[in-house]
Structures are given as C-alpha cells and as structure tokens.
C-alpha positions as CSV (number, residue, x, y, z in Angstrom):
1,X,37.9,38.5,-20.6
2,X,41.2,40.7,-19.7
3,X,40.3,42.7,-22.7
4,X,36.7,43.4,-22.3
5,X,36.5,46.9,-21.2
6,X,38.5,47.5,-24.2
7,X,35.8,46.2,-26.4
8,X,33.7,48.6,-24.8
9,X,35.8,51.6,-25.8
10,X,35.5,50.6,-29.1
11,X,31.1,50.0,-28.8
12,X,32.5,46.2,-30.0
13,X,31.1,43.3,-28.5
14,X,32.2,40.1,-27.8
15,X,30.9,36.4,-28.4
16,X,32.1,32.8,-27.8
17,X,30.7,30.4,-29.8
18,X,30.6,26.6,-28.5
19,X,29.0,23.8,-29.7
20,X,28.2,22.4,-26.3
21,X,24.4,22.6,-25.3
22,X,22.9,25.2,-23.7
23,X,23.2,24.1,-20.3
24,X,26.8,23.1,-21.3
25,X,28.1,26.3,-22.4
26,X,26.1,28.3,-19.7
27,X,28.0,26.1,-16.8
28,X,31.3,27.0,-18.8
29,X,30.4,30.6,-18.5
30,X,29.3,30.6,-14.9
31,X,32.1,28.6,-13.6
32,X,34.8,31.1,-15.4
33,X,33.0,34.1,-14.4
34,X,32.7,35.1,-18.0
35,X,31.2,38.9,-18.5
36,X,30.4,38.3,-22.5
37,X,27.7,36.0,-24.2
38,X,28.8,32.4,-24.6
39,X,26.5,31.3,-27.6
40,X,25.5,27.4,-28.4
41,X,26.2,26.5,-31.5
42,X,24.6,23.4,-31.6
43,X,25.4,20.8,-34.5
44,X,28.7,23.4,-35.2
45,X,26.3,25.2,-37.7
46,X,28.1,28.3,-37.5
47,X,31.3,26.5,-37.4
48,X,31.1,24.6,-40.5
49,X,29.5,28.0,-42.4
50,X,32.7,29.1,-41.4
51,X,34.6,26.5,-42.5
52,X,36.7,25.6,-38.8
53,X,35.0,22.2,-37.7
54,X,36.9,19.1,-38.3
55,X,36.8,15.8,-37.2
56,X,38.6,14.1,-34.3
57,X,40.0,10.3,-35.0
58,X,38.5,7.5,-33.5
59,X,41.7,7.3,-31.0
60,X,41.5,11.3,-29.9
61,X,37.3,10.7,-29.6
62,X,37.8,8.0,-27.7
63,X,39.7,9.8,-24.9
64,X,37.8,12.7,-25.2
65,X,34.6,10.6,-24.5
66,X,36.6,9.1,-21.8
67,X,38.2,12.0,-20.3
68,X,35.0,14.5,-20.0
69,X,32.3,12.9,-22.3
70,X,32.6,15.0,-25.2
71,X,29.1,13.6,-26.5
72,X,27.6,14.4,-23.8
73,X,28.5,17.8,-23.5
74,X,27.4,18.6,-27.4
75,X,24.7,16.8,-27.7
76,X,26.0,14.7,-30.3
77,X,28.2,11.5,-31.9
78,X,29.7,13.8,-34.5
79,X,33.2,13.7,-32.6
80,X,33.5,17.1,-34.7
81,X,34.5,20.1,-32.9
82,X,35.5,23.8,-34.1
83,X,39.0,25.1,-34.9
84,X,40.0,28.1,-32.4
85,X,39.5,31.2,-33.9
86,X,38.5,34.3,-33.4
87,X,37.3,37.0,-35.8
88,X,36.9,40.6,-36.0
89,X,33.1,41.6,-38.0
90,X,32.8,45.1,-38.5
91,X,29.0,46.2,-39.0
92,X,28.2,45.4,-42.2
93,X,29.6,41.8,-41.5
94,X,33.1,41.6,-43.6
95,X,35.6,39.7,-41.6
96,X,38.5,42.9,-40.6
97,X,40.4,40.1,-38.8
98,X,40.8,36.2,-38.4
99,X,43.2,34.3,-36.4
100,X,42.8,30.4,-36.8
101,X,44.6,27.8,-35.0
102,X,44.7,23.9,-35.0
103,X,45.8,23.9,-31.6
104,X,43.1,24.9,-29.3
105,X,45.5,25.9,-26.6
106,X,46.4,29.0,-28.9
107,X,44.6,31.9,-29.4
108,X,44.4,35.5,-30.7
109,X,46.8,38.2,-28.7
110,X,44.4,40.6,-27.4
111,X,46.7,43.5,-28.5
112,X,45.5,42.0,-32.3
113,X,42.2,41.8,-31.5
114,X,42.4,45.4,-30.3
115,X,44.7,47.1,-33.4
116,X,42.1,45.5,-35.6
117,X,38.6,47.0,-33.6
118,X,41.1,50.7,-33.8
119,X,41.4,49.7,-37.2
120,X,37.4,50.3,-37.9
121,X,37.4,53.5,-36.4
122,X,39.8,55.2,-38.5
C-alpha cells in the first residue's frame, strides 16, 4: 500500500491474491483501506500453479479453525493456504522477480519490488 504510487510511475499494477471467498477478501480490503485489487483465489488455484500452497498440520488447523475459522473464510476443509510471495510479471508474463517466504509475517522490501519494476524499463 506505502508503495502504490510508485507502481503507478512505473504503469505497473498491483494484485493480492487470497484464497478467502469473495466476500472474505473484499471485507479484508475494505477494512484495511486497500487502494489495489485483492483477487479470490478460490481452491488456491493460482497458488498451487504456482507452486506456494502447502498444507497446515492437524494441530496448526485446529487453532486456526479455532482462532478465526479458517474454513469458513476459504470456503473450504483443505487446511491449505499459500506461501507469502510476491512476484514481479513483466508483460509478456516471465517472472522478473520472486520473493517467497514460509513465514507469512515476512514479505518483499518495497525498495525490491521497485529496483525490479526500474529494472523493466531499462
């Protein structure tokens, strides 16, 4: 979000990809006043073409059933959720960049992100 009008420098655009439903992912926009398209990605189709879901054990599903009903908010048992990562698709859809993390409390610096949309231009 800090970054955005950067993106726009560069005529880049920027999408999050969830695999909560619809109504799921739209809430999660609204409520963090997000100014790019937050995308469903129901069943983690994109996610697994992309090879970044895995599945939770039974002990980490449980508490995230129990903790805010994980199930619930994607629509599904699967207890399978994406890896974060973030990736950098120039326009003929080759992958410039890719961060991957296991730990969805990291993610890409922005100053990355940014080198690798300058990156495209050159």
């Amino acid at each position: 979000q800090e970054i955005l009008p950067e993106f726009e420098k560069f005529n880049a655009q920027l999408i999050a990809l969830t695999p909560e439903l619809p109504d799921n992912s739209l809430n999660t926009a609204e409520k963090n006043n997000l100014k790019f398209n937050v995308l469903s990605d129901i069943g983690n189709t994109v996610g697994k073409a992309y090879g970044v879901v895995y599945q939770l054990t039974a002990d980490v599903a449980a508490i995230y059933e129990a903790g805010f009903k994980l199930s619930e908010k994607n629509g599904d048992h699967s207890n399978e959720l994406p890896l974060a990562a973030t990736y950098v698709i120039d326009q003929k859809g080759i992958i410039q960049y890719a961060f991957l993390d296991a730990d969805y409390k990291e993610r890409a610096e922005g100053s990355e992100i940014i080198a690798a949309l300058k990156s495209l231009k050159n």
